[in-house]
Structure formats: structure tokens, C-alpha cells
C-alpha positions as CSV (number, residue, x, y, z in Angstrom):
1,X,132.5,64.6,87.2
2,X,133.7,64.7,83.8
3,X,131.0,62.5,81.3
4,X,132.7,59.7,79.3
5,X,132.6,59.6,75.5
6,X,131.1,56.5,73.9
7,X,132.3,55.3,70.0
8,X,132.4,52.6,68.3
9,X,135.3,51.9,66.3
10,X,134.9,50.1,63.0
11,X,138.9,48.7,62.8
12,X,140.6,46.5,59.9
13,X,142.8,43.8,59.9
14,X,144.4,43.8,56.2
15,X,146.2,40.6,55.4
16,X,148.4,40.1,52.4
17,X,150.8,37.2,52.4
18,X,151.0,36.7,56.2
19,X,151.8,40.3,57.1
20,X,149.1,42.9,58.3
21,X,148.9,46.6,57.4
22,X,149.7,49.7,59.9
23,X,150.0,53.1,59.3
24,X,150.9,56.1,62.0
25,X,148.1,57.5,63.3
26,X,148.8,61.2,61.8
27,X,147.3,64.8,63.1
28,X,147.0,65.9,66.7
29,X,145.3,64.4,70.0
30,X,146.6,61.4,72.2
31,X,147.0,58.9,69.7
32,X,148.6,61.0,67.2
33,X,151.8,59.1,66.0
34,X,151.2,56.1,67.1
35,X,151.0,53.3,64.4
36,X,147.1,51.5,64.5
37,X,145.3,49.3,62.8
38,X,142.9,51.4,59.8
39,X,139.9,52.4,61.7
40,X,136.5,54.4,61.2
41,X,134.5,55.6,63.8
42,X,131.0,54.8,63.7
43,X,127.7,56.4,64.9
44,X,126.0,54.3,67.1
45,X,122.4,52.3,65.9
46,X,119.7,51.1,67.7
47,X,120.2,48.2,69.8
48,X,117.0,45.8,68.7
49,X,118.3,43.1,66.1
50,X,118.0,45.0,62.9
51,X,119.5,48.3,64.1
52,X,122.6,45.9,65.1
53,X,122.7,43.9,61.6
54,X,122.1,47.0,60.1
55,X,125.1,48.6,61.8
56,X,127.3,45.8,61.4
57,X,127.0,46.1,57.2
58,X,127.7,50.2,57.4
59,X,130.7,49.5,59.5
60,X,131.9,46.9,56.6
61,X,131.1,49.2,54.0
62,X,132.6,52.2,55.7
63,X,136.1,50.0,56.3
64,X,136.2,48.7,52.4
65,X,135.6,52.6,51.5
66,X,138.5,53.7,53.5
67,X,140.5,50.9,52.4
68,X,139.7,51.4,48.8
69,X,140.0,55.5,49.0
70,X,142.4,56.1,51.5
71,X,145.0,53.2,50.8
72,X,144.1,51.9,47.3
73,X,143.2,48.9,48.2
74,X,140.8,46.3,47.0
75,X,140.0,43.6,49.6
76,X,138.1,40.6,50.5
77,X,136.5,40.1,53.8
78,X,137.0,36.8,55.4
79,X,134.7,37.6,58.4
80,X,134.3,39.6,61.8
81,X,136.3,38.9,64.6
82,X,135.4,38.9,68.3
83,X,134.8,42.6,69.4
84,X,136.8,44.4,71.6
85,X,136.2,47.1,74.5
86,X,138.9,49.7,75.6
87,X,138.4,52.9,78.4
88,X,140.5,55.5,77.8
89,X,140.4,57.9,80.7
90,X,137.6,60.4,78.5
91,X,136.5,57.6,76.0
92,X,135.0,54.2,76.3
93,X,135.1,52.3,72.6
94,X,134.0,49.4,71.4
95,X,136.2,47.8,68.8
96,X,134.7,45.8,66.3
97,X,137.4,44.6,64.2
98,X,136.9,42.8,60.4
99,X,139.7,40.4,58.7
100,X,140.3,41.3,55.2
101,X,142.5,40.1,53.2
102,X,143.9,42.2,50.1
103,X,142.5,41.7,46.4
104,X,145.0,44.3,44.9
105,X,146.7,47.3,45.7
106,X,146.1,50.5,43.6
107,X,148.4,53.5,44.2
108,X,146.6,56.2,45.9
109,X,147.6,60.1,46.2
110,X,145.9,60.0,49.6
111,X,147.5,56.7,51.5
112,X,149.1,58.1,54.7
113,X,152.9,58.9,54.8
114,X,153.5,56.0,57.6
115,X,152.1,53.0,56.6
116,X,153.8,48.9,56.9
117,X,152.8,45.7,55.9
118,X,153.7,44.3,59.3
119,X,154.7,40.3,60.0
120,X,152.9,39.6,63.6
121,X,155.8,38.5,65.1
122,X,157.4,42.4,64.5
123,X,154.5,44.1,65.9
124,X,156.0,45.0,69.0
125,X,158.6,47.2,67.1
126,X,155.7,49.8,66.4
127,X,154.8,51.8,69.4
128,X,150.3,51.3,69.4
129,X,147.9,52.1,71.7
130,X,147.0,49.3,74.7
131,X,143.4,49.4,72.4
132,X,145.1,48.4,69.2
133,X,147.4,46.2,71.6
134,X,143.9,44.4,71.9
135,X,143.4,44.0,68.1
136,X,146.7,42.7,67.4
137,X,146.2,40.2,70.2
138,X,143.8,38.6,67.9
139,X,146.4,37.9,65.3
140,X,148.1,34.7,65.9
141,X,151.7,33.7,64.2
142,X,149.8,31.6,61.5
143,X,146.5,33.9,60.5
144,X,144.5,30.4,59.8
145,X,144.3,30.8,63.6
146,X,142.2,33.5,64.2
147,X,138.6,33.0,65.3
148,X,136.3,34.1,62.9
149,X,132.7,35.1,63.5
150,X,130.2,34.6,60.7
């Protein structure tokens, strides 16, 4: 019996004016092509208190990095959002997903080819994976909706 995979997923959900960003998953494995949500993949910390508030502030710090280095973006978070678990047939995650919302956008030599600021109600027109399927089902028509965890 083949032994399944545990991450965590560290995964953003950019806002600017309503919309939310997506870019295509580039590279090669299962989900390459696909458009997601930006995501990091974390290591995983102890599971006593600390270890867990610990890990929560890497995974925020890891997100604003990528956002900041990858997509030139400066953000603001607004708060963490209920987390979210997905089994892939070799790879159990847990999503963790973070509302941002955008400061300012910086050009950036490195942003991926693919990437949309995406109105909710046009998601469906992107082909994502049933996980990111998950994330977007936390985003409401009107963003004041979402539930937000302090």
C-alpha cells in the first residue's frame, strides 16, 4: 500500500476592488495548468499551542513574501479564513487560506505568465482543482461575506 503524502498548504486570497487574483499553475505534475489561488507549501510544526501560533505567523509571512516577490504586490491581511482539507489520491493537504486585500501593485520580472484578477461570479470559467474549488467556495458574491477568523 502506497503511503500518503501530508502538506500543508499556506493559500491566498488577494482582493482588489471585488475581484480575486489567479494565476495558472505553471511546470509539470497533476495540477500543472490549472489556474489556483497563490499558494506556499509549508513544513509542518509541532502541534502543542505555540508550535501552532508559531506556524500560523510563518505561513503569513511566507504568503506576503511570495506576494510581494513573485507578483509585486503589497497587501494587507484582513484575517484567516476557515481551513480547508483535500485528499488527493497520493496527497492529503490541509489548506489554510488568508484574505488579503492589495496595498499596491509593483511590476515584477518574475509574476507568472497566466495570472487574472477574477470577479467571483466568473470563476467557473477557469478550469481549478476540486481543492482550490474549496477555497473559492469561501468567496461569496459580496467579499464583506466571508467569515473571518481572528
Amino acid at each position: 500500500m502506497k503511503k500518503i503524502r501530508e502538506e500543508i498548504w499556506a493559500v491566498a486570497l488577494v482582493e482588489q476592488e471585488g475581484r480575486f487574483l489567479l494565476h495558472r499553475k505553471e511546470g509539470q505534475g497533476l495540477l500543472a495548468g490549472l489556474w489556483q489561488f497563490p499558494t506556499v507549501v509549508m513544513e509542518k510544526e509541532g502541534n502543542s499551542k505555540e508550535g501552532k501560533k508559531r506556524a500560523g505567523a510563518k505561513e503569513r509571512e511566507a504568503l506576503k513574501r511570495v506576494l510581494q516577490e513573485r507578483f509585486g504586490l503589497r497587501v494587507k491581511m484582513k484575517g484567516s479564513l476557515p481551513i480547508q482539507d483535500h485528499q488527493f489520491t497520493h496527497l492529503e493537504v490541509t489548506m489554510k487560506p488568508v484574505l488579503y486585500s492589495l496595498v499596491k501593485l509593483f511590476p515584477s520580472e518574475r509574476a507568472p505568465q497566466k495570472f487574472r484578477w477574477i470577479n467571483p461570479s466568473r470563476l467557473s470559467r477557469y478550469p481549478i482543482s476540486r481543492a482550490m474549488g474549496k477555497i473559492a467556495g469561501l468567496i461569496p458574491d459580496r467579499p464583506a461575506k466571508i467569515p473571518i477568523l481572528s
